[in-house]
N, C-alpha and C positions, 0 to 999 in steps of 0.2 A: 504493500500500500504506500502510497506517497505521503503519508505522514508520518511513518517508521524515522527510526534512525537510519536506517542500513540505506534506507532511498536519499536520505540527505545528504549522507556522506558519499554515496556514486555523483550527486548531482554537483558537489565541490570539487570531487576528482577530476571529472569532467570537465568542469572549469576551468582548474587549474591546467589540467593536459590540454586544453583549447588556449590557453593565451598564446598572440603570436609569437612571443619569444620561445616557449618554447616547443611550437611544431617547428621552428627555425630551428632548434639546436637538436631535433628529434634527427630532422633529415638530414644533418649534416652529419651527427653522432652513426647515424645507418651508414652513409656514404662511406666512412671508413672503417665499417666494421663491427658496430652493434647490432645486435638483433633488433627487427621492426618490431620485435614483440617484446621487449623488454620495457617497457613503459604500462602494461597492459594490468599488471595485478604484482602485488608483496609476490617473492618469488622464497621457497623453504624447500630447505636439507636435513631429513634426520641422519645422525650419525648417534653410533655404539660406539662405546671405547673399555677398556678396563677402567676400571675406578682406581685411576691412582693422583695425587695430590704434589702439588708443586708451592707449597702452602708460604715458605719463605719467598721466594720471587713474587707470587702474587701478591703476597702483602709490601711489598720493596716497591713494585710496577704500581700500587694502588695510591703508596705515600707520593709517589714521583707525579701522578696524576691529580692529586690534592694541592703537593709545593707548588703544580705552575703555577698556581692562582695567585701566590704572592709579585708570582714573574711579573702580571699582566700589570696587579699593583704598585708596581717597581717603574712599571712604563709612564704609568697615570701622574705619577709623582713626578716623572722625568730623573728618577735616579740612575747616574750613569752606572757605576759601579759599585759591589757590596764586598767589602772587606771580610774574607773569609780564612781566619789564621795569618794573617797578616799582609794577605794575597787579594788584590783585585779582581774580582771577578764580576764580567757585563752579565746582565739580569738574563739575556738568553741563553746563556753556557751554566746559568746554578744547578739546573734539573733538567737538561737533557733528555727526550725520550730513551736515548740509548747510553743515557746516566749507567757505567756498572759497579756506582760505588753503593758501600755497605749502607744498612740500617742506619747505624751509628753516625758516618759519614753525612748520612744525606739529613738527620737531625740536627746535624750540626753546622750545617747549611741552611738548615729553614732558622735555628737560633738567629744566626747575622744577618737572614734576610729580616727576619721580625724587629732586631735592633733597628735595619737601614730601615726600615719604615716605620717604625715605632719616631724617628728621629725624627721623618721627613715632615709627616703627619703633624709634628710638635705644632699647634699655635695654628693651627688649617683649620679654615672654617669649616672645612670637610673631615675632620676627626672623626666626629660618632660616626660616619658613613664606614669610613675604614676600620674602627674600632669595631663595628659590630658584624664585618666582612670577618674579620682577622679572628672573634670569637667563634663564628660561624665554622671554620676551617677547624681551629684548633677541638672541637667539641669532634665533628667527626673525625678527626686524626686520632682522639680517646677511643670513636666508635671503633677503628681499627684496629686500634692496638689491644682492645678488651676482644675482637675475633679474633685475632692475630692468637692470642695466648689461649682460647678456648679452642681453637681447633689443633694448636702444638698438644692441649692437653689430651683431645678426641684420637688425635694422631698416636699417640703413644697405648691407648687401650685399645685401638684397635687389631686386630688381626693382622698383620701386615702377608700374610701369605694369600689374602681373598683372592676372587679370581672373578667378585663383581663387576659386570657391565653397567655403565653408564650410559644413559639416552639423553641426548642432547637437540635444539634443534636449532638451526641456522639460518635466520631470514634477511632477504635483502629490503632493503624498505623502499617500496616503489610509489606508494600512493600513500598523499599527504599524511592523514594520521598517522597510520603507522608511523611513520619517520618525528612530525610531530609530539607524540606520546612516548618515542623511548628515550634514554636519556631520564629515566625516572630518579626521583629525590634519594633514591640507596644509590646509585651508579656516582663514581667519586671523580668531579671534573667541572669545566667552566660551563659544559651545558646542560648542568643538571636544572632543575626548576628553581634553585637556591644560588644559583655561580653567574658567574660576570656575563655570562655568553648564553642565557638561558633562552635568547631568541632562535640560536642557530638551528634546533631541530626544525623549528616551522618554516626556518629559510629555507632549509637545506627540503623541508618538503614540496616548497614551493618549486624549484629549479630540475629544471629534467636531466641538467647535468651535474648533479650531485645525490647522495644517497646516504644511508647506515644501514650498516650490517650490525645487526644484533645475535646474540646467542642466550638462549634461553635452556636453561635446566628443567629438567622435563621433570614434573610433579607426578605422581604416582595418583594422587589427587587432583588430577586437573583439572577441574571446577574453583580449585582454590585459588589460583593465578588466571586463570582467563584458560585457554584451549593448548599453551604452547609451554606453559608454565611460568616459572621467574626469571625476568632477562637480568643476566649478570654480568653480560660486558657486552660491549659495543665501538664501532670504528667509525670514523667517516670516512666517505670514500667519494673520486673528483675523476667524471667521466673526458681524460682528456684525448686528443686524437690520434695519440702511443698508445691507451690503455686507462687499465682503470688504477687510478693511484689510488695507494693505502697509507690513511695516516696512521698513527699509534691507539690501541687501545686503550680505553677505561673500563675500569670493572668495580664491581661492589665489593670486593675486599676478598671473593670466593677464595679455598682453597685449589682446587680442582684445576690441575693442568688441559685445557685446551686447545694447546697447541694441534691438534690433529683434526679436531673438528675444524678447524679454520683452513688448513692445509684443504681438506676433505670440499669445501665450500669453493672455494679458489678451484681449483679440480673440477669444480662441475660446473659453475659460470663458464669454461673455456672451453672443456669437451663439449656441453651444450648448445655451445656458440651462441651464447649472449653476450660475453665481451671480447674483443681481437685477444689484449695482452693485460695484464695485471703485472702494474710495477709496485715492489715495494725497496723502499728505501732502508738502509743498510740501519737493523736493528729491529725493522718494524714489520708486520703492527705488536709484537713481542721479540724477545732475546732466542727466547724456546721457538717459536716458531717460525723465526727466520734463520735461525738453525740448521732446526731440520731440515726446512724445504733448502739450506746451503749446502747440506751432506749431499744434497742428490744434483743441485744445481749452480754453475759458478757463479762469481759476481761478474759483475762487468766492469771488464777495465779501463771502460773510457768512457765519459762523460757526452749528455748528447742534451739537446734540446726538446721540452716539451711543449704541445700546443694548447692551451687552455682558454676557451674564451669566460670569461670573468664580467661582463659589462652587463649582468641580468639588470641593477640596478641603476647604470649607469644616470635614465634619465632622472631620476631623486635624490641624485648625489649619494647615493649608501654608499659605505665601505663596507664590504666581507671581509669578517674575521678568518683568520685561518691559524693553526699553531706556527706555521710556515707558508709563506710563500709559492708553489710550485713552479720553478720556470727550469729545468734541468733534470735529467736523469743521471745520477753524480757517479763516480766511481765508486764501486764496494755495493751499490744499489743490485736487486735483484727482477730482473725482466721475466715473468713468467707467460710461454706463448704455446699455441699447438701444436709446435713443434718438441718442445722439451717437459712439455708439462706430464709427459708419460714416464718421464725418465722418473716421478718419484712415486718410489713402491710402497702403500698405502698399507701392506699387509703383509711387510715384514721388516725386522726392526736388528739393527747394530744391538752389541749387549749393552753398549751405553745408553739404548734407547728401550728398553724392551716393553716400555708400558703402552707403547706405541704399537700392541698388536693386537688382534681379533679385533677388525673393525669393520661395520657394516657402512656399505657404500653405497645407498644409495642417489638415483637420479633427481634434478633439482624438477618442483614440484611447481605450477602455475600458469603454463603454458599448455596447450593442447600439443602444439609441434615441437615439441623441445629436442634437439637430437637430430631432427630430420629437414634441417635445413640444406636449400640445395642452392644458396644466391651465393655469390662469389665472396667469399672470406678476402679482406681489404685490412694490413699493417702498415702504417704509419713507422717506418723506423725513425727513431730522432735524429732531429742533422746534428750532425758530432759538431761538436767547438773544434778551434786547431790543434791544441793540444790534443784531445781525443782524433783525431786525423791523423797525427803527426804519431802517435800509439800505433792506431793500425797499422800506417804504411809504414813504421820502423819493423813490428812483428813480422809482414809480411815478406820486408827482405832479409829476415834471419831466417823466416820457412822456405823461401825459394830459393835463398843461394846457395848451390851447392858446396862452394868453400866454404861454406861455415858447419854444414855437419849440424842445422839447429832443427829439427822436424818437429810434427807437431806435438807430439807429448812434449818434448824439452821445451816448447812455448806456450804449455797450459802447466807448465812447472815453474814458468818463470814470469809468465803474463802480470802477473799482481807486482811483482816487483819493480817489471820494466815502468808499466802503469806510472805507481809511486814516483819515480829516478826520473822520469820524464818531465808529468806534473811540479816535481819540487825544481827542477832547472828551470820551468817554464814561467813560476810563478813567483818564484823566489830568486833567481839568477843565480845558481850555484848548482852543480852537478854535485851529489853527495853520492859516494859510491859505497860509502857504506849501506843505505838500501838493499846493495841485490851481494854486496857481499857478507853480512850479519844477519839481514833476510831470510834467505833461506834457512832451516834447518835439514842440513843433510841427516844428522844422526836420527830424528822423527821421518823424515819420509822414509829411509831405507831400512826403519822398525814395523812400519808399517806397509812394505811393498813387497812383490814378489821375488825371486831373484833377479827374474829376466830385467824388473824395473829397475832395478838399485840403482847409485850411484856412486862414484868415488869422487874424490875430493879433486883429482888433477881435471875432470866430466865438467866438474864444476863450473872450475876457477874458468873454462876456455868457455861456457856459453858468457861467464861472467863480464869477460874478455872482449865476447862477440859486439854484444850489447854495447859497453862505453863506446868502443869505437864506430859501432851503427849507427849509434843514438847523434855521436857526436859529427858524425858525415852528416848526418841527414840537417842537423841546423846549420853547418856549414854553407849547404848547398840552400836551407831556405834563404839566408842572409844574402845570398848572391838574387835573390828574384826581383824582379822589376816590384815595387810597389804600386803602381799605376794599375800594371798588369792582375795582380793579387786583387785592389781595390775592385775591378772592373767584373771579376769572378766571385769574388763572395767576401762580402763585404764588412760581416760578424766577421772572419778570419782576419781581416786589413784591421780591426781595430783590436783584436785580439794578442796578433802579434804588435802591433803600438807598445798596447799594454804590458807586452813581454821586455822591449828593446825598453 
């Protein structure tokens, strides 16, 4: 009936998916590679796991997602720097998404950030605002550390031999509410209904090219949470013309390692063919789960450009929040596509990993055609910067010259460091060779490889060898190029190398 809820909420979806902006960004988002049906309904993943617990990290990941909030405070103030042990530190380096210091450590970081604004705040008409911010934070930072210690204590009575599965479920948030409504007052972060940023789920519902993914613990009672159960963390996610970026998690303090459901979810956006590529940057959306999905997939070693159009609100002057920026796909980043997304085996586990197995995998749920799409699959690779250029085509003539003896294993053994030794010339004006000579650890790879792989030390020293002198022909030879010439062909490169010289 049209005076339901459920008719009203189709008749806002509808709206929203009708404004022109964005059937503009719908068909542009297709043109490279998303699904025409990805906009159509909430899109959900049940995954099983074993029931095992990641209880310190998640409580560490939960505190790191509470401190930014002093960050943003740190902005508002305009404080440049917070004295940390007697050390400067800019308000965007205190808590790091892929922060890996201790409890302890990062306590003692939110203490000097509380001083620098305790100070700034002194005598501001704006006190009570930020004083009852700052109690706000600290009350749940008790809420976590009173789970924190209840589930260390759960943990220790339990069985540690079970062999429980966990049901989990994974939804992308496609239509306004949903995306709206998660982000609930237990999720610990600026877009809770309590934090700085508590408009961004309704933005991000508004806009066809942005989304959350939520993860819900499945109730055994599920009448008690609604149909999917309790959501306990959540991502945003920025549909750009590379792929779908992931920024970092926030969660409600759970114990419960995740990482697999999310892996599981990623997996099935991309065999489904709802998004080309899924990029996640180096750390994210967790430590554990850009991890694992690193055990099976490398980083990338050279940095490239993203395309992201941004101008939803252009004509009302809004600014979008973001934790960051997006304009780059960086080194150390991770590009997941369907080509390599098969490389990671779902259902069987390193002994380092082993809670990572019996897992059910199912197909992503929402779609009539999911799976059976038959329109031409379209990647956007990023345009590499110079330095990331000047990467390849150095790798490329240590793989093809045959005097050098460098094939491709020896340059997926050495890729990350050439990377490094490249960037740090390029950006810094000094060749440090220590990079790819302390770099490597020979004594771990050849503990860890077969015989045929190993390596000895004189193996080494001579790709070692290969590299400086490569590296150092190749800017030889860009220094000699016309600038005119350079300018006329690509133009981000001519100011690039500016930048450099």
């Amino acid at each position: 009936p049209k005076d339901s809820s459920r008719y009203r909420k189709m008749q806002v979806d509808d709206y929203i998916r009708n404004l022109p902006k964005n059937v503009e960004l719908r068909e542009h988002l297709t043109s490279v590679g998303y699904h025409p049906n990805l906009w159509d309904k909430d899109l959900y993943l049940q995954v099983q796991v074993q029931d095992k617990k990641n209880i310190e990290e998640n409580y560490r990941v939960a505190l790191l997602g509470s401190f930014g909030e002093y960050v943003d405070m740190l902005k508002g103030l305009a404080v440049q720097n917070v004295l940390v042990d007697d050390k400067p530190i800019a308000p965007d380096d205190l808590f790091p998404a892929h922060d890996m210091a201790s409890i302890e450590e990062l306590k003692s970081k939110r203490s000097a950030t509380l001083r620098a604004i305790e100070s700034a705040i002194s005598g501001s008409s704006r006190k009570a605002v930020f004083s009852s911010r700052i109690s706000s934070l600290l009350t749940k930072e008790d809420q976590l550390d009173f789970s924190f210690e209840q589930q260390k204590r759960q943990e220790m009575l339990e069985d540690q031999t079970n062999t429980r599965k966990k049901s989990y479920w994974g939804r992308l948030n496609m239509t306004f509410f949903s995306a709206a409504t998660s982000s609930n007052s237990n999720i610990v972060g600026c877009y809770a209904p309590d934090g700085d940023h508590c408009e961004k789920p309704l933005e991000v519902g508004i806009k066809a090219n942005a989304a959350i993914i939520s993860i819900f613990e499945e109730n055994r009672d599920k009448a008690k949470e609604g149909n999917l159960g309790t959501e306990i963390e959540n991502v945003e996610v920025l549909m750009s013309d590379q792929g779908l970026f992931v920024f970092k998690i926030y969660s409600n303090g759970h114990p419960y390692d995740t990482s697999i459901v999310w892996v599981n979810l990623f997996k099935a956006l991309i065999t489904s063919h709802y998004v080309p590529a899924i990029i996640l940057p180096k750390g994210f959306p967790n430590a554990r789960t850009f991890s694992y999905t690193n055990s099976f997939i490398s980083e990338e070693i050279t940095s490239g450009a993203i395309t992201f159009r941004d101008d939803f609100f252009e004509e009302e002057k809004m600014e979008t929040y973001y934790d960051f920026k997006l304009d780059k796909i960086n080194q150390g980043d991770i590009v997941l596509t369907e080509e390599n997304i098969e490389l990671i085996d779902l259902n069987c586990a390193s002994s380092d990993d082993s809670d990572f197995q019996d897992v059910s995998y199912l197909q992503l749920r929402g779609s009539n055609d999911f799976g059976h799409v038959n329109t031409t699959r379209v990647l956007l690779k990023p345009e590499k910067d110079l330095p990331g250029t000047i990467i390849t085509q150095v790798m490329s003539r240590l793989t093809t010259d045959p005097a050098l003896s460098f094939d491709s294993h020896k340059a997926n053994i050495m890729g990350k460091f050439v990377s490094q030794y490249i960037h740090t010339y390029f950006y810094k004006g000094r060749f440090d060779e220590e990079i790819v000579l302390n770099g490597f650890d020979l004594h771990q790879w050849n503990k860890r490889k077969n015989i045929s792989e190993k390596l000895d030390r004189d193996s080494v020293n001579v790709l070692i060898q290969s590299i400086v002198r490569v590296t150092s022909e190749h800017f030889e030879s860009l220094y000699q190029e016309s600038p005119a010439l350079l300018f006329s062909q690509n133009k981000s490169h001519f100011y690039d190398l500016k930048g450099h010289l």
